[in-house]
C-alpha positions as CSV (number, residue, x, y, z in Angstrom):
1,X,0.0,0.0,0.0
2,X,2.7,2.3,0.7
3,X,4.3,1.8,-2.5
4,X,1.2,3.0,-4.7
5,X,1.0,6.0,-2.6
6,X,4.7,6.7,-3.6
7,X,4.6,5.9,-6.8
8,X,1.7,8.6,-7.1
9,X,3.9,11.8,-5.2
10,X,6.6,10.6,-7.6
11,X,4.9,11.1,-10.9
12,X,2.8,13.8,-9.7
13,X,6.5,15.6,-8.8
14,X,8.0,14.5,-12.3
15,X,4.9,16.0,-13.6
16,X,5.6,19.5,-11.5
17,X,9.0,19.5,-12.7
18,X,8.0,18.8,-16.3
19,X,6.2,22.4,-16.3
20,X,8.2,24.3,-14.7
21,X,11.3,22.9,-17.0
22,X,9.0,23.8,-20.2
23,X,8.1,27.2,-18.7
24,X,11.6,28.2,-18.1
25,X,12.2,27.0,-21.7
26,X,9.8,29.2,-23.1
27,X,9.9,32.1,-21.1
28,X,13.7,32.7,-21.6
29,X,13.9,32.7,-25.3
30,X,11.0,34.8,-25.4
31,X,11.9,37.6,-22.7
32,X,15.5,37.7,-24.9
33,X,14.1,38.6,-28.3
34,X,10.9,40.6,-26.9
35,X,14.0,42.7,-25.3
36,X,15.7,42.8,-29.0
37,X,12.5,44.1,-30.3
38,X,12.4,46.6,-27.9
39,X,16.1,47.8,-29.0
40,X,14.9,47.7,-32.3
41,X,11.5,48.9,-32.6
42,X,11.9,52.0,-29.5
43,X,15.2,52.1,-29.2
44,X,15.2,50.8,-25.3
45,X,18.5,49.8,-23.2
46,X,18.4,46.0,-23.2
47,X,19.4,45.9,-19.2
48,X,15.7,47.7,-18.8
């Protein structure tokens, strides 16, 4: 019995850690060229 009940935290923390690896995935890349287009399009510093 205890087994199933750790079986279950474990895929329901590999399942955590799968979103929070593909949100870091996405959201870099994307704040790094929305920063670019600000450069481009405005004319911003790209430390703002």
């Amino acid at each position: 019995m205890s087994n199933i009940f750790t079986i279950i935290i474990m895929v329901i923390m590999a399942v955590l850690g799968g979103f929070s690896s593909l949100y870091v995935l996405i959201s870099l890349p994307a704040t790094v060229i929305w920063k670019i287009y600000r450069k481009i399009r405005y004319g911003c510093k790209i430390t703002d």
